[in-house]
TORDO-678608 format. One record per residue (C-alpha): residue number from 0; residue in three letters; x, y, z. Coordinates in pm, 1 decimal. Example, Ala and Ser with C-alpha at 12.3 -4.5 7.8 and 13.67 -1.06 7.14 Angstrom:
<atom 0,Ala,<1230.0,-450.0,780.0>>
<atom 1,Ser,<1367.0,-106.0,714.0>>
// end
This chain:
<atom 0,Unk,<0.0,0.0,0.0>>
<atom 1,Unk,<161.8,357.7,-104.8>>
<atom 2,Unk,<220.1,544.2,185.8>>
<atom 3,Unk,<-5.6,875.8,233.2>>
<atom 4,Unk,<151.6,1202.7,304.4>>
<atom 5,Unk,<41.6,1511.9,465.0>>
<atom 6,Unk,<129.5,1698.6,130.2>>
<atom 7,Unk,<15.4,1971.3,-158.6>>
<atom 8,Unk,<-260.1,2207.9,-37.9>>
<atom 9,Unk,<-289.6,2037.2,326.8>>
<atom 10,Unk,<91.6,2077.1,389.9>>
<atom 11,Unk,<62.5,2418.7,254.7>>
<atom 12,Unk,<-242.4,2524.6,520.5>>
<atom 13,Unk,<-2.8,2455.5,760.5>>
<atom 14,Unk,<224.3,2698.5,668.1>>
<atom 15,Unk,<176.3,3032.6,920.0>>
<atom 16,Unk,<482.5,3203.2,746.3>>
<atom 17,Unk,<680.4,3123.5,363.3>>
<atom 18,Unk,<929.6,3371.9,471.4>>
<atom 19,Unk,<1036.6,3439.7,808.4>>
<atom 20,Unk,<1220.4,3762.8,937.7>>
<atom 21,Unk,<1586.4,3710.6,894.8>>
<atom 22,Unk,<1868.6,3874.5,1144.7>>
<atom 23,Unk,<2147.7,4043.0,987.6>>
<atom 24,Unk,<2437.0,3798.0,926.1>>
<atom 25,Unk,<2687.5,4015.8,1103.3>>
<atom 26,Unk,<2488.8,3912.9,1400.9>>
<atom 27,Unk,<2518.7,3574.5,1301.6>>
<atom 28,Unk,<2872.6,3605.9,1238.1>>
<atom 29,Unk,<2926.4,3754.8,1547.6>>
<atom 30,Unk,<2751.9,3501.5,1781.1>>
<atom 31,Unk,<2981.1,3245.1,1552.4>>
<atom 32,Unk,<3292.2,3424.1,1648.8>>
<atom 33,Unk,<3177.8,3425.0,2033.4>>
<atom 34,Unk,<3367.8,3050.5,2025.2>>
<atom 35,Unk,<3252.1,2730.2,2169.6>>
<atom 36,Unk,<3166.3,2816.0,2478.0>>
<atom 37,Unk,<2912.7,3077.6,2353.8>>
<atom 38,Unk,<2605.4,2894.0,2543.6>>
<atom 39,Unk,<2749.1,3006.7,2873.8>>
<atom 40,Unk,<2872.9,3359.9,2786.7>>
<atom 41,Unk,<2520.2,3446.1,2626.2>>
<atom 42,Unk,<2299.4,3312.9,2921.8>>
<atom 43,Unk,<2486.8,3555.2,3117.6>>
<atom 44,Unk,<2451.3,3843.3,2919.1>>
<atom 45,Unk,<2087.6,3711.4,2905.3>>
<atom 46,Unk,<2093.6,3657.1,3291.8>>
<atom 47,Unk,<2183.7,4107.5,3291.0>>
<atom 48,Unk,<1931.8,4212.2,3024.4>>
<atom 49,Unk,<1657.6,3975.9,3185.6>>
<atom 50,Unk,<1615.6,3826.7,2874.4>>
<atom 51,Unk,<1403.9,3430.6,2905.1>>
<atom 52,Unk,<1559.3,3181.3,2654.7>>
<atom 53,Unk,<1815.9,2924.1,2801.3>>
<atom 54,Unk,<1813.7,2552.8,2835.4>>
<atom 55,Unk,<2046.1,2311.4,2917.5>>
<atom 56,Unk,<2225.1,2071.2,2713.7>>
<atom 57,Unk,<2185.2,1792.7,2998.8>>
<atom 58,Unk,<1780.9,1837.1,2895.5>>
<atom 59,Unk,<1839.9,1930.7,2523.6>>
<atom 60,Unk,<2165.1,1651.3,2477.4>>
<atom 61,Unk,<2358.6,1708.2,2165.3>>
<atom 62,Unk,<2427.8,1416.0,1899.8>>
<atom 63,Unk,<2744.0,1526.1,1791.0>>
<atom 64,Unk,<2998.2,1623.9,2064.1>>
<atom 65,Unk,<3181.4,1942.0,2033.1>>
<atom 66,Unk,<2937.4,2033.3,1770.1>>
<atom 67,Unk,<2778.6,2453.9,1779.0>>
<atom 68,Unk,<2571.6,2601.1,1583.6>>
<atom 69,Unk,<2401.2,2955.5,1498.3>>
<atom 70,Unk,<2075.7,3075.3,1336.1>>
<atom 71,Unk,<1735.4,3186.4,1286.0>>
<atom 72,Unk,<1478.6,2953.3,1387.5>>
<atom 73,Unk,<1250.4,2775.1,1159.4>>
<atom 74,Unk,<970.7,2599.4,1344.7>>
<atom 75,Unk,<743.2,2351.8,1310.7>>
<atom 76,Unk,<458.9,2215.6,1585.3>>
<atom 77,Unk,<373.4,1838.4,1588.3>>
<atom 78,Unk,<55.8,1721.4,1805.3>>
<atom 79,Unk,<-71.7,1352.5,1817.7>>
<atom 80,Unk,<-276.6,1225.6,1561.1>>
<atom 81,Unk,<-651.4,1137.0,1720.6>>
<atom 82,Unk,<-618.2,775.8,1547.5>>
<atom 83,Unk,<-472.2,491.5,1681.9>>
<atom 84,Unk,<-99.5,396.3,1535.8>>
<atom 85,Unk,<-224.3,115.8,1436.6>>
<atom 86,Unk,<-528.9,233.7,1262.3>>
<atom 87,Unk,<-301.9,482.1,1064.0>>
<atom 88,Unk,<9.4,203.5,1015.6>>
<atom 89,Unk,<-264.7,-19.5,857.6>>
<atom 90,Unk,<-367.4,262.0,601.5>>
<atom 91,Unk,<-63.3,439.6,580.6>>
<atom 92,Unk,<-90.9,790.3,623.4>>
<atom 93,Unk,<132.2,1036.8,751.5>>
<atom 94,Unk,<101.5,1370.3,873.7>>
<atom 95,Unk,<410.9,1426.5,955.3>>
<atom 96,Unk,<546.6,1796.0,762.5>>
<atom 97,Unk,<833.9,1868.6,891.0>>
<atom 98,Unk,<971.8,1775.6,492.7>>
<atom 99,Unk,<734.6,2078.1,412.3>>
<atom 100,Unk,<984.7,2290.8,678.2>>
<atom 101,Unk,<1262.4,2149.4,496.4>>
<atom 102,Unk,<1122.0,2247.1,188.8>>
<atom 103,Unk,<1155.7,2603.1,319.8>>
<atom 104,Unk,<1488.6,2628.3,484.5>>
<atom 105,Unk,<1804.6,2821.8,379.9>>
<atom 106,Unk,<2153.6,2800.4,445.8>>
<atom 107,Unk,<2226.6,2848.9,808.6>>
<atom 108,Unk,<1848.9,2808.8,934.4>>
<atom 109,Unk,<1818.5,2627.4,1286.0>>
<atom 110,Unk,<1481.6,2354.4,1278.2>>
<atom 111,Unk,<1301.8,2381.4,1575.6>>
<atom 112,Unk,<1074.0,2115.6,1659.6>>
<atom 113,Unk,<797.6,2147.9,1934.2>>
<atom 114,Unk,<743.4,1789.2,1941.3>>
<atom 115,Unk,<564.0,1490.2,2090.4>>
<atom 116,Unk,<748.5,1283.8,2393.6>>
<atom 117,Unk,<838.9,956.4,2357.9>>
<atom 118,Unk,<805.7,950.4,1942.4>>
<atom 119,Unk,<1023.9,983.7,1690.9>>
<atom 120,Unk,<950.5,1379.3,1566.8>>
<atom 121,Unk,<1249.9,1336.9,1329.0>>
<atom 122,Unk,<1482.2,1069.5,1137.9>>
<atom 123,Unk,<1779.4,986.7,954.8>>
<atom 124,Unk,<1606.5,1077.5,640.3>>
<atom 125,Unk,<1494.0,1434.4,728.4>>
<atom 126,Unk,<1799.2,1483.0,898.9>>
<atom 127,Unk,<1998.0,1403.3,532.8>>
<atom 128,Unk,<1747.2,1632.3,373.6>>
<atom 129,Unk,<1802.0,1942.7,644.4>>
<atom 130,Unk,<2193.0,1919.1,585.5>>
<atom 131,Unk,<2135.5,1896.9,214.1>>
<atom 132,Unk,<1926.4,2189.4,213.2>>
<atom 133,Unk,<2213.5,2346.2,402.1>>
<atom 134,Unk,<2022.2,2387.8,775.7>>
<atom 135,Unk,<2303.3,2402.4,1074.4>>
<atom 136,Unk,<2095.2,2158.7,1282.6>>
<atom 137,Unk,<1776.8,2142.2,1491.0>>
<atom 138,Unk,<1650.6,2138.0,1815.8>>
<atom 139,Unk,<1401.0,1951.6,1920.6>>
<atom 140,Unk,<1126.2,1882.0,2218.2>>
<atom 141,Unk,<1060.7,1528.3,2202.1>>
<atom 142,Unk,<1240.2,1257.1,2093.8>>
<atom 143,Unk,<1438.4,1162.6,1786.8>>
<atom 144,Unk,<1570.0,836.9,1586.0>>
<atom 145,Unk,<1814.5,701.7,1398.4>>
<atom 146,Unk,<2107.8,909.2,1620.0>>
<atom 147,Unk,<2384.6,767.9,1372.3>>
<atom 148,Unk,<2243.7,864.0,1037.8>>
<atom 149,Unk,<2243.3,1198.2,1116.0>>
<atom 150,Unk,<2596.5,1185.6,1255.3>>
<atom 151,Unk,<2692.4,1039.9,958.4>>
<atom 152,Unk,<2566.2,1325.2,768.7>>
<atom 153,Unk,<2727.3,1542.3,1012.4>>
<atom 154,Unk,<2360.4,1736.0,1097.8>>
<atom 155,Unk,<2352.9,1789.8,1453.2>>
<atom 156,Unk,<2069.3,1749.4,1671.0>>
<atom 157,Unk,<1957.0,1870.3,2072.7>>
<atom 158,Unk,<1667.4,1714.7,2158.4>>
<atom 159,Unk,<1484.0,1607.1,2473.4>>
<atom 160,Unk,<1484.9,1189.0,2372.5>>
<atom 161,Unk,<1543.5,939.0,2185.9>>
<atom 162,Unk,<1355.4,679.7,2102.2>>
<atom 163,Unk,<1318.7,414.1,1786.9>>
<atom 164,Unk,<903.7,460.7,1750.7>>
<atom 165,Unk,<807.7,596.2,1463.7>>
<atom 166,Unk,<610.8,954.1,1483.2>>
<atom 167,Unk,<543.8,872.3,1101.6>>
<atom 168,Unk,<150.7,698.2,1238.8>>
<atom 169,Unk,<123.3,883.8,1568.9>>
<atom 170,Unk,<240.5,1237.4,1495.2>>
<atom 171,Unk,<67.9,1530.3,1328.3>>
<atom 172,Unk,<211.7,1827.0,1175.1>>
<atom 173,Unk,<-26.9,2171.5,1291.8>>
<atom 174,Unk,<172.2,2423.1,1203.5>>
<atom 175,Unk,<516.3,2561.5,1033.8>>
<atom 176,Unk,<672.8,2881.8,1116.7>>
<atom 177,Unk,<448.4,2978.9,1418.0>>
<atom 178,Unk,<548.3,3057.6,1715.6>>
<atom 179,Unk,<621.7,2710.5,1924.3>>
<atom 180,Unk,<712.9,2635.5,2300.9>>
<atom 181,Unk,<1012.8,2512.0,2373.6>>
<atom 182,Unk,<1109.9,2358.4,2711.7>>
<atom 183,Unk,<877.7,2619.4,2862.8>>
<atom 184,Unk,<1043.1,2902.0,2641.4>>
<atom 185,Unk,<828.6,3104.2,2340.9>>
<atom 186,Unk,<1019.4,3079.6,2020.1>>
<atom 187,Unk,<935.1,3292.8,1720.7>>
<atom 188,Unk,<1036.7,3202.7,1371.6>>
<atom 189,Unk,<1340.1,3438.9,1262.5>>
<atom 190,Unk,<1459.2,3424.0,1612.0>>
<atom 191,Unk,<1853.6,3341.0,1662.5>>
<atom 192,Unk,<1890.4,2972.9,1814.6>>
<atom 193,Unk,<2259.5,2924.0,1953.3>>
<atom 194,Unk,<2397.5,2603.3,2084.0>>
<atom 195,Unk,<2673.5,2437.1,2153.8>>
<atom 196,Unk,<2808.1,2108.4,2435.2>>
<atom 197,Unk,<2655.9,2347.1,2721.8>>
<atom 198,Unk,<2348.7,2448.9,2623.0>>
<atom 199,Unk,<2065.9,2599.5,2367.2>>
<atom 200,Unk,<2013.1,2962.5,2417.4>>
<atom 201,Unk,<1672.0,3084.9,2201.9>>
<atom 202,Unk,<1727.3,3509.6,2164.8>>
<atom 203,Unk,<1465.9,3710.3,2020.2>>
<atom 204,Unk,<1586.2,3875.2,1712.2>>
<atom 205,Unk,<1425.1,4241.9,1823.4>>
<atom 206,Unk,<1720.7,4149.2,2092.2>>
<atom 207,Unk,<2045.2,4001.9,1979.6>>
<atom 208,Unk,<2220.0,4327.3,1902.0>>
<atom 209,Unk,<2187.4,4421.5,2219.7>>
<atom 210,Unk,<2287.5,4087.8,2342.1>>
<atom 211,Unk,<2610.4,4033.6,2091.5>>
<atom 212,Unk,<2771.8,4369.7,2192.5>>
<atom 213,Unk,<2811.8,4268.8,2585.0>>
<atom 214,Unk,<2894.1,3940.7,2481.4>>
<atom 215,Unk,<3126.1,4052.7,2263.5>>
<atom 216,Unk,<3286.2,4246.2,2569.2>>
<atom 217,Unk,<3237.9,3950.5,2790.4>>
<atom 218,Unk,<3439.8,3673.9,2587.5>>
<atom 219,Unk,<3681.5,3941.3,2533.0>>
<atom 220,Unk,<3770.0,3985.7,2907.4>>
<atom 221,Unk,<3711.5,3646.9,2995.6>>
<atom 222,Unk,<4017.9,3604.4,2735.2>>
<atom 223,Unk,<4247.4,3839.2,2875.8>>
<atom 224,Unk,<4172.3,3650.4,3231.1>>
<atom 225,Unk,<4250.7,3318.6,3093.0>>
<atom 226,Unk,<4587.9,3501.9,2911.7>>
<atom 227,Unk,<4676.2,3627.3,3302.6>>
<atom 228,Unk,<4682.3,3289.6,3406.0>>
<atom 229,Unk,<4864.0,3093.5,3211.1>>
<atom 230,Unk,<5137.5,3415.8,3265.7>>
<atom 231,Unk,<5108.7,3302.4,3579.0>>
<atom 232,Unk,<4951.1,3579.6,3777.6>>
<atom 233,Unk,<4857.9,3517.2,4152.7>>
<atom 234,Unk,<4485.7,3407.6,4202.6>>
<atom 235,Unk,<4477.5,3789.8,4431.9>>
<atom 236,Unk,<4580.0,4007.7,4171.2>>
<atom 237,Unk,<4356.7,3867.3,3887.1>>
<atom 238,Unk,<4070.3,4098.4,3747.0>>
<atom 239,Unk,<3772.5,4054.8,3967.9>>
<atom 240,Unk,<3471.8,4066.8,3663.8>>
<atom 241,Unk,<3549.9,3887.7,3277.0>>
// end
């Protein structure tokens, strides 16, 4: 039986946004440059400006180790389908859409995935596609399969689980590129998504100018600090604040 997809005009009604705002890619570039400890150095800038938008990476646990990424959010929201799996497995239909997302992306876009727990909200396949349509990776509530296809491919993924069931008969796709919850944090599409072995930190692109300039200052001093120490300085004498 030929699988059914959630596709053409229905995949399309889904779509709250074709284009989403896009931040400057000097701010890009310059959350890039902030090195790979970036997660830690923006949450406290964050922390200052009382900005909401951190999450760990010991809830949000990276695929690939050592692996960071930057850029604007494209989302997608899955809900359970109201049939039973095996109601849906027997007739094959899927509403999963987060192809339709993937359809969308361009280089440098971040998936984000407000997803279903304990299912499978993306797999080795869509994770091929994303890095062949040139996304930097995805983040994802909910769980995720086939870990080392997408490693293979070199597409990194932070997500919440993992799990082998199939979200293919159980999952539906409501929306793309509306504004989704992510471990208790609003995400808008357009927004920057940073992330790296430490953490995810969501910043709202009305926001990240603000927020690169102090970081910018911040990794700065904390390098100088780190250059005082390996010269050796006493533990007294080194700068109180980096």
């Amino acid at each position: 039986m030929t699988e059914k997809k959630l596709t053409g005009k229905i995949a399309r009604e889904r779509i709250r946004l074709m284009q989403v705002p896009r931040p400057a890619q000097a701010l890009i570039d310059g959350f890039k440059s902030l090195g790979g400890d970036a997660s830690s150095i923006v949450s406290d800038i964050m922390d200052e400006l009382g900005i909401v938008g951190v999450l760990p990476a010991s809830r949000f646990v990276p695929t690939i180790a050592g692996a960071c990424m930057v850029g604007p959010a494209l989302t997608v929201r899955n809900v359970m389908q109201r049939e039973h799996a095996y109601e849906t497995a027997r007739a094959h239909v899927n509403k999963m859409a987060e192809f339709e997302a993937h359809n969308l992306a361009l280089p440098g876009d971040v998936l984000v995935i407000d997803g279903v727990s304990g299912i499978s909200n993306m797999g080795g396949i869509s994770a091929q596609t994303g890095k062949r349509q040139g996304e930097a990776g995805a983040v994802i509530s909910g769980a995720i399969r086939d870990v080392s296809h997408s490693r293979a491919v070199g597409y990194p993924v932070w997500a919440t689980e993992i799990s082998p069931v199939t979200g293919k008969w159980r999952i539906e796709t409501v929306e793309i590129n509306g504004d989704v919850e992510i471990g208790g944090i609003r995400v808008s599409p357009g927004d920057i998504v940073l992330a790296d072995d430490t953490g995810v930190c969501f910043l709202p692109r009305t926001r990240a100018g603000e927020v690169l300039v102090l970081a910018e200052k911040k990794a700065a001093a904390e390098a100088r600090k780190c250059k005082l120490i390996d010269e050796g300085w006493a533990v007294a004498d080194l700068p109180a604040n980096a």
